[in-house]
C-alpha positions in Angstrom: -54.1 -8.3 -51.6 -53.4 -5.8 -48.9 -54.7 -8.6 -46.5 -51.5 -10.9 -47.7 -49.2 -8.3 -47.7 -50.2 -7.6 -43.9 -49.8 -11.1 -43.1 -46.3 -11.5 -44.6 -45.7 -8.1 -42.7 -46.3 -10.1 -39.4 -45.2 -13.4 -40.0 -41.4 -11.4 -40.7 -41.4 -9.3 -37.5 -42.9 -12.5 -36.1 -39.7 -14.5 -37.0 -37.4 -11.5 -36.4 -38.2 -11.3 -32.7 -38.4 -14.7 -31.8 -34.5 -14.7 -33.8 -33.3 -11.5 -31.3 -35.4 -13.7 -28.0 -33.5 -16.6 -29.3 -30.3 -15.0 -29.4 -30.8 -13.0 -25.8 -31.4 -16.8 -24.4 -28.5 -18.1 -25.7 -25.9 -15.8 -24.4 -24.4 -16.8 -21.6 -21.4 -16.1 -19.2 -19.9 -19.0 -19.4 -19.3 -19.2 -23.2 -17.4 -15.3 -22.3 -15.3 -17.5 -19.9 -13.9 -20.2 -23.0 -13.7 -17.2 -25.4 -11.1 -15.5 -22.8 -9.1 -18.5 -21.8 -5.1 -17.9 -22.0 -5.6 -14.1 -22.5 -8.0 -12.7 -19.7 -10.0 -9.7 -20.1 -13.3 -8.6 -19.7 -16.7 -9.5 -21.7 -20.1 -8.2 -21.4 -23.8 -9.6 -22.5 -27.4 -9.9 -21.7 -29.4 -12.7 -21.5 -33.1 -13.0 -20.3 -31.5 -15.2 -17.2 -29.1 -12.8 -16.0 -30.4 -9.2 -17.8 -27.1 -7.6 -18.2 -23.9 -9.2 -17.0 -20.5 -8.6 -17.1 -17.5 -11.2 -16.8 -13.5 -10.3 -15.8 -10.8 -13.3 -16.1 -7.7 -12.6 -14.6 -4.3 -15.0 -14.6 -1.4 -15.3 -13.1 2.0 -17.2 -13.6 2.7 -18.0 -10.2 4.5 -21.1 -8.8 2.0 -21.2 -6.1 -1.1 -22.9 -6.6 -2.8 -20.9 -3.7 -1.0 -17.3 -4.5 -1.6 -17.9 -8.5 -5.4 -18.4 -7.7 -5.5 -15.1 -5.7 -3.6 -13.1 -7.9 -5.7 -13.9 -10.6 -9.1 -13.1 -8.8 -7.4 -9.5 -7.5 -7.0 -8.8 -11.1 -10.3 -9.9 -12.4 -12.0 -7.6 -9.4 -9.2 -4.9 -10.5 -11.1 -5.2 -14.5 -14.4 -5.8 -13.1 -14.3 -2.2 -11.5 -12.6 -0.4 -14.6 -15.3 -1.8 -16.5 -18.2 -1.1 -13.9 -17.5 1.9 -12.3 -15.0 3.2 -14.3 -10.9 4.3 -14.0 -9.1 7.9 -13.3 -5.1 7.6 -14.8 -2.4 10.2 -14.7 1.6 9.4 -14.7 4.5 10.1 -16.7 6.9 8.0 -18.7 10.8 8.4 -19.2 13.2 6.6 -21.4 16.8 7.5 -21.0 20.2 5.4 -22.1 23.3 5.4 -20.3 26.6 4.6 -21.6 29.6 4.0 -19.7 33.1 2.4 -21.6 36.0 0.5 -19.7 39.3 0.2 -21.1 42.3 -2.0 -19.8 44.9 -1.7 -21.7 44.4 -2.0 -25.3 41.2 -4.0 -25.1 37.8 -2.1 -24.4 34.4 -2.8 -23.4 31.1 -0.6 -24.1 28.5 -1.4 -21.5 25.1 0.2 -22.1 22.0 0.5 -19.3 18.7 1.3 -20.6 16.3 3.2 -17.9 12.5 2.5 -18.4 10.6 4.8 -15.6 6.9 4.5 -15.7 5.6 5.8 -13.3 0.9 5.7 -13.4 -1.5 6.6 -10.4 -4.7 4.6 -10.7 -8.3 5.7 -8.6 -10.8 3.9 -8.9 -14.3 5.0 -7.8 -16.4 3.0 -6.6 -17.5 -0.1 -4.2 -18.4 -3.9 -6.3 -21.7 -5.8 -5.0 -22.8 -9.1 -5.8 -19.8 -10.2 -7.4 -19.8 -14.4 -8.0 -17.4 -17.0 -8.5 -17.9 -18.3 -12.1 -14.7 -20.4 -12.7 -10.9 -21.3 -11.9 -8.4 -23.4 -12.6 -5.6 -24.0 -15.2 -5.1 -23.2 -18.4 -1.9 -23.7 -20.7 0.4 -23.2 -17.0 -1.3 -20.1 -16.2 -3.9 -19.5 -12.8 -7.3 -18.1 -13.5 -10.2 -17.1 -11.8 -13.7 -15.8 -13.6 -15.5 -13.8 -11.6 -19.0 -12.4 -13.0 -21.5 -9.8 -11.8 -25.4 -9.5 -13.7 -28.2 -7.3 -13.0 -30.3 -10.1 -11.4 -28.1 -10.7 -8.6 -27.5 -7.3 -8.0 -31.0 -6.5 -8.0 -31.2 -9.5 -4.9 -28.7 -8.3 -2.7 -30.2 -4.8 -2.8 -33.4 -6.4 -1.6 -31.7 -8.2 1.1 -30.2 -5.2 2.4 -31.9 -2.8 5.5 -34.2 -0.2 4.2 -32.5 2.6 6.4 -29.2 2.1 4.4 -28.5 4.7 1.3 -27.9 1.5 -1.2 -28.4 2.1 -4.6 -29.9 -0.4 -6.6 -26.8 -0.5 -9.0 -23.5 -1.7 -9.3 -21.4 1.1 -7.6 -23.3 1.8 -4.7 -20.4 4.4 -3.5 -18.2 6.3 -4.2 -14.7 6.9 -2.5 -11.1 7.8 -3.7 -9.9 5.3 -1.2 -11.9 2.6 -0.3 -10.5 -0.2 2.7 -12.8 -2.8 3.4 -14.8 -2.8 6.5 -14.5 -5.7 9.5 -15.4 -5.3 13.2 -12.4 -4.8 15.4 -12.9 -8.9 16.2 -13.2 -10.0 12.8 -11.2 -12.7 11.3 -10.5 -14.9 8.6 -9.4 -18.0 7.9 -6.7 -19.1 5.0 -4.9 -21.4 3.9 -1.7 -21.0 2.9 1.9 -22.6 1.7 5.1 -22.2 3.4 9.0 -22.9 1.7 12.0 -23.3 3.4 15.9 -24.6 2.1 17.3 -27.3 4.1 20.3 -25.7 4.1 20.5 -25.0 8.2 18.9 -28.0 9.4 15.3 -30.0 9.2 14.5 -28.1 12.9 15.5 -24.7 11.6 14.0 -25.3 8.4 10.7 -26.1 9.8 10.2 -23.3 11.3 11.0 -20.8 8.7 8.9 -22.6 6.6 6.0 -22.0 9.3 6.6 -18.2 9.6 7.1 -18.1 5.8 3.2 -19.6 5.5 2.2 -17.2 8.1 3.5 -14.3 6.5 1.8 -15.2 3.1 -1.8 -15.8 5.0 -1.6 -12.6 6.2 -0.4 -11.2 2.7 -3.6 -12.9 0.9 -6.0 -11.3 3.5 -3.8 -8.1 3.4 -4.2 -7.7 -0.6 -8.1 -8.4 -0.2 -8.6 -5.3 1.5 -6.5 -2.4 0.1 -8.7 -1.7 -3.0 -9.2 1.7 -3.2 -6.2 3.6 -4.5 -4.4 1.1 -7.2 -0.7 2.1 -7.3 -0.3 4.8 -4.5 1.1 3.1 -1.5 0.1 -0.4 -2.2 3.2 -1.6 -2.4 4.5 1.1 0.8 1.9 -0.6 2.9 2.6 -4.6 2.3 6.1 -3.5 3.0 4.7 -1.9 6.6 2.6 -4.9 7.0 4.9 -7.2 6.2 7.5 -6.8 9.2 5.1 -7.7 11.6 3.1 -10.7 10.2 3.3 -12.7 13.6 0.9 -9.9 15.4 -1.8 -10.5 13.3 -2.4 -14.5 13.5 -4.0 -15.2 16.2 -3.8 -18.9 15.6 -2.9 -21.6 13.5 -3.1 -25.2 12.5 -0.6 -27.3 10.5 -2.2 -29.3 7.8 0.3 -30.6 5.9 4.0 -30.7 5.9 7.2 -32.6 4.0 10.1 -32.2 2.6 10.2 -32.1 -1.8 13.2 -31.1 -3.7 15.4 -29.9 -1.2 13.1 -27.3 0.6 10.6 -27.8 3.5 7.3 -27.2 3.0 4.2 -26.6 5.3 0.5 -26.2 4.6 -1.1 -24.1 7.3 -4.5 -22.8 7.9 -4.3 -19.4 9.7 -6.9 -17.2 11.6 -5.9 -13.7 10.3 -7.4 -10.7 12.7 -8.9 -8.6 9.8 -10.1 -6.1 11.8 -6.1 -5.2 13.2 -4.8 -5.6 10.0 -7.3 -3.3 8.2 -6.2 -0.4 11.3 -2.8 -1.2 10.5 -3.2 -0.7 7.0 -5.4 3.0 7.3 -3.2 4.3 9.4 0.6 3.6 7.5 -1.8 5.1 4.0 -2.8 7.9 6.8 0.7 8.7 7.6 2.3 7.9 4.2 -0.2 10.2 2.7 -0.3 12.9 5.3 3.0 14.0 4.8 4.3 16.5 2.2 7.7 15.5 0.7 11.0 17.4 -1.1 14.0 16.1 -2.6 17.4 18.1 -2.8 20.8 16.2 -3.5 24.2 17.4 -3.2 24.4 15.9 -7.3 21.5 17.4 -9.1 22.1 14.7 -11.8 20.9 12.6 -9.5 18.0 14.2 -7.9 15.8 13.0 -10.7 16.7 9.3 -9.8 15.7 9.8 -6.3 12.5 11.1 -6.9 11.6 8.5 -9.5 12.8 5.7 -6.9 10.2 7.1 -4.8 7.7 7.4 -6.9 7.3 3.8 -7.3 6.3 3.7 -3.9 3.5 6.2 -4.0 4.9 9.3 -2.6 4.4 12.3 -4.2 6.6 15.7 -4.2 5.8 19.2 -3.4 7.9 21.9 -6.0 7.4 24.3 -3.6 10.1 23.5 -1.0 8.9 25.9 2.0 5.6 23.8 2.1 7.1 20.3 2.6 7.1 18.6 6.2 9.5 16.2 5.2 12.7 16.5 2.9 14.6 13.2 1.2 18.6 14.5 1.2 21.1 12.7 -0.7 24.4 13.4 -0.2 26.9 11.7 -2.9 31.2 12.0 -2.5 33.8 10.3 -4.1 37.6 9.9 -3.1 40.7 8.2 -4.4 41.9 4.8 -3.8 44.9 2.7 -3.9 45.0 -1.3 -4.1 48.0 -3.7 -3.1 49.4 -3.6 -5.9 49.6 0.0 -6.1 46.7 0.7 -9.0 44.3 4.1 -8.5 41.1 4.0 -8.3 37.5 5.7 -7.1 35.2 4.9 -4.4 31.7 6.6 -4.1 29.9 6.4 -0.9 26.0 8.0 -1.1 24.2 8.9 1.9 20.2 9.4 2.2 18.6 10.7 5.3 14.7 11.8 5.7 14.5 14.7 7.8 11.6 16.3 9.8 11.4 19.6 8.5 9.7 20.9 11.8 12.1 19.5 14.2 15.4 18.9 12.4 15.1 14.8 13.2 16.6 12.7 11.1 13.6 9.9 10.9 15.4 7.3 8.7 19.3 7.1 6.9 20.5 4.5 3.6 24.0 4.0 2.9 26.0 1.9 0.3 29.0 0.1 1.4 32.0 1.8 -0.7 34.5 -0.4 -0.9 32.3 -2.1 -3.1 32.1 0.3 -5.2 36.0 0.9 -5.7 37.1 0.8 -9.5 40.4 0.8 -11.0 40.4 2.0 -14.6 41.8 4.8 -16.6 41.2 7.8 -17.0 40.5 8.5 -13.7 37.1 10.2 -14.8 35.8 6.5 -16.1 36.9 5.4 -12.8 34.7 7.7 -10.9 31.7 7.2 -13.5 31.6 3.3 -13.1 32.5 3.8 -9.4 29.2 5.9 -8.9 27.1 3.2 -11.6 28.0 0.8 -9.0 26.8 2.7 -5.8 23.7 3.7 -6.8 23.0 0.2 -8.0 23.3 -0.6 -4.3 21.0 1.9 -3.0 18.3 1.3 -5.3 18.4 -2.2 -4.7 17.7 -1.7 -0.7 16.4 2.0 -0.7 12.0 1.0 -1.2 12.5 -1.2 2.3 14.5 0.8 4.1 12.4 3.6 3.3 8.8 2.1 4.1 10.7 0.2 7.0 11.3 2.8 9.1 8.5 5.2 8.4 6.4 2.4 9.5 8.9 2.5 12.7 8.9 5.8 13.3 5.2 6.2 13.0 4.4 3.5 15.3 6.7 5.0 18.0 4.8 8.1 17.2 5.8 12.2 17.6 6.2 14.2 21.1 3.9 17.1 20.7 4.1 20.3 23.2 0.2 20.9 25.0 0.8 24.5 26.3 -1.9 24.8 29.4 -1.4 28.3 30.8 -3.0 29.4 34.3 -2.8 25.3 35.4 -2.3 23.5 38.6 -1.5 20.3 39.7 -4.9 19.0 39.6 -5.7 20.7 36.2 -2.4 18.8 34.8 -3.6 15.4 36.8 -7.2 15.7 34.6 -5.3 16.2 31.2 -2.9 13.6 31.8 -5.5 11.2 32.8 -7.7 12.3 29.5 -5.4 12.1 27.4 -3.7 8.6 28.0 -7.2 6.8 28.4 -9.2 8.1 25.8 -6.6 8.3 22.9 -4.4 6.3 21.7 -1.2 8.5 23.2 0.7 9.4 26.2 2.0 12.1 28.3 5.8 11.4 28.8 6.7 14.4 31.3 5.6 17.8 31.7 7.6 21.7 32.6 6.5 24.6 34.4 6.8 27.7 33.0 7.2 30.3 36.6 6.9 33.6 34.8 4.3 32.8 31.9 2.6 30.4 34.5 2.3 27.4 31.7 2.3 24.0 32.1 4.1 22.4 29.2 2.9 18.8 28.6 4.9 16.3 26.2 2.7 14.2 24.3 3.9 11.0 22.6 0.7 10.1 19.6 1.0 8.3 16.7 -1.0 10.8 14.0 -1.5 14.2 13.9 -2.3 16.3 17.0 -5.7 17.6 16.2 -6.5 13.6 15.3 -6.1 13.0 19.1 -8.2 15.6 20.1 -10.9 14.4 17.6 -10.5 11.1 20.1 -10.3 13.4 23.4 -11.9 16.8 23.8 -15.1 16.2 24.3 -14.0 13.7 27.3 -11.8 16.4 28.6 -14.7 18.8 28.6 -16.9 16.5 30.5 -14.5 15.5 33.0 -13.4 19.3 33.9 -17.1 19.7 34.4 -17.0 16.9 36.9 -13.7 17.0 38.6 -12.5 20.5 37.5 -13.1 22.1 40.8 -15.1 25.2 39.0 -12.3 25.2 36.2 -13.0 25.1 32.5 -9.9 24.5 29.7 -10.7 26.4 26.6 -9.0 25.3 23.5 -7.3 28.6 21.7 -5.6 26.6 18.9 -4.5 23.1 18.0 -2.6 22.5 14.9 -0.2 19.5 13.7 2.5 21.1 15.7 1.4 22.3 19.2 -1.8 23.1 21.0 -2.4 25.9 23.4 -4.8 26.1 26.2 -5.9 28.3 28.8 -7.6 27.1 32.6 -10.1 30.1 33.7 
């Protein structure tokens, strides 16, 4: 008796885990991948293939066979890492509704503008390895890629990789808050990409605006590859840096395919996209965009709050304590009365922005609306002037995010004079520096002054960065060289900051 009931015993946890074997063997990625068509979204398993695996679909609506496929496989690797190595959120939300009423005469009108601000900072922590292609295409109009990573591929690629290295045998194998993906200064890429141009100014004009248009979204794809790391803060300030200067990049192209379809010409191109410029490009404008510590103030404190939301979008974030910022955003809003031809009154508003260097009093970039389109003639006059203003501001924010990013980019390109006080120095001490300084960093010396009664040598230095950056690049060579050319003389380095450095010859 006891002998059947032991059997029975065995036969059922026989049976149960050949059931759970049977139903590890039959999962499997690709079934994830038809569960998630026409929504997305992630989906994660184990099989005895694979061990444990985890899939991320993303889609996108877009026109453009080529764009739609990379959009959709940025935003599966954007839910692979949430999933994998996990997500830090923090941003604020704001609802407001604005009312503004226009009478003529006896008829009125009510217009109503509903403001949505969401403003959300995503970091993500974490590198992805191993990741495969597992399947893209179309589904109901809508691009998407699958992309899958399981712990048996992961476990190969860490074998393939040099013992010396720190890898981790797991699916984050660092951590960073901002991560850029690594190419050699030489590296490059090749991608293809599609080009639209109207008709409307010729088939020769056309042609080539269709070229540069394919150019500029080559180096887009490759661009939005890279920038991984912080999701949200600056992204979109650094494709607008990028973006001016798309022609740099490319070092050369082919043509594979060009006609004219519906009024618009069209060219397929395959591009060779310097990765390794555009990934220094990229660190430096989230170097300078980041470095800098910004205020608002505004003439209208009504509209202070709009400002700073405006640039929020963009990534930038604002110091309360005023004294500490390096930068300040100043908007300056008037309004004066008008008179048409046929004798009606009305308001115009003009609104000025300007980004000043705190330090230096500069004025780095300035955004203006055109005020005569913004003239209103209503009554009362005070619907006038609230309608009149609706109207300007609706100009700024429409140009303000390019402008902005435009000319930071600008302006940190040209880089910042900094003074390199050098007391007890001659003409060959001054000859050493100079030659240090312009060929092992990335600056210049632009002139220099003499200082008679405190016997120092002023040097103006043009750099792109902060000033202790460049002597991270240039110190150490400066040392060495005094020791060979210096004549005896040693510089000693009293204090560098972002501002000014001072040294003295002895």
């Amino acid at each position: 008796m006891v002998w059947r009931i032991l059997r029975t015993l065995t036969l059922s946890v026989a049976i149960l885990c050949s059931g759970f074997h049977a139903a590890i063997a039959a999962a499997d990625p690709m079934d994830d991948v038809f569960s998630m068509l026409g929504q997305g979204g992630t989906r994660s398993g184990v099989n005895a293939l694979d061990g444990y695996y985890v899939v991320a679909m993303g889609t996108s609506n877009h026109s453009s066979e080529s764009k739609g496929k990379e959009q959709a496989r940025l935003d599966a690797l954007r839910q692979l890492n949430e999933m994998i190595n996990g997500v830090e959120t923090s941003g604020s939300t704001e609802v407001s509704m604005e009312y503004v009423t226009v009478s003529d005469g006896v008829n009125e009108q009510e217009f109503s503008k509903e403001r949505f601000v969401d403003v959300v900072s995503h970091a993500f922590k974490g590198n992805l390895s191993a990741v495969k292609m597992l399947k893209s295409g179309q589904y109901d109009g809508e691009h998407f890629v699958a992309l899958v990573v399981t712990e048996r591929d992961v476990a190969k690629v860490s074998a393939l990789r040099p013992t010396t290295t720190d890898a981790v045998n797991s699916f984050a194998s660092q951590t960073s808050t901002v991560t850029v993906a690594e190419f050699s200064g030489d590296a490059s890429s090749s991608v293809e990409a599609k080009g639209l141009a109207p008709m409307k100014k010729g088939e020769s004009v056309a042609r080539e605006l269709a070229v540069q248009d394919a150019i500029k979204n080559a180096v887009q794809q490759v661009q939005g590859v890279m920038i991984s790391g912080k999701s949200g803060q600056f992204n979109e300030a650094v494709a607008m840096a990028i973006s001016t200067k798309t022609q740099g990049y490319v070092s050369h192209y082919e043509i594979l395919d060009e006609d004219i379809e519906r009024g618009q010409y069209y060219v397929i191109v395959v591009a060779d996209v310097n990765q390794g410029q555009l990934l220094n490009d990229a660190n430096f404008y989230l170097d300078i965009f980041g470095h800098a510590q910004f205020s608002v103030s505004a003439n209208n404190p009504d509209k202070k709050e709009w400002l700073t939301d405006e640039l929020e979008k963009l990534g930038f974030a604002f110091n309360q304590d005023q004294s500490s910022a390096t930068h300040t955003f100043k908007l300056e809003q008037s309004q004066r009365a008008v008179e048409d031809h046929k004798g009606s009154q009305g308001f115009e508003t003009a609104v000025n922005i300007q980004l000043v260097d705190n330090a230096s009093g500069a004025i780095i970039l300035t955004v203006v609306n055109k005020p005569i389109k913004s003239r209103i003639y209503v009554e009362p006059a005070s619907r006038a002037k609230q309608v009149s203003e609706h109207q300007a501001y609706k100009q700024i924010s429409a140009k303000l995010g390019l402008e902005v990013i435009q000319s930071l980019a600008t302006h940190a390109e040209r880089g910042v004079v900094y003074p390199i006080y050098i007391k007890n120095a001659n003409r060959n001490d001054v000859a050493i520096f100079k030659h240090v300084l312009e060929n092992s960093t990335n600056g210049s010396v632009e002139n220099w002054q003499w200082d008679k009664t405190e016997k120092t040598m002023m040097l103006n230095y043009r750099f792109s960065g902060s000033l202790s950056q460049a002597f991270d690049q240039g110190l150490d060579e400066l040392y060495q060289t005094f020791k060979l050319e210096g004549k005896g003389r040693r510089p000693h380095l009293k204090s560098v900051d972002n501002q000014l450095a001072n040294f003295e010859i002895r």
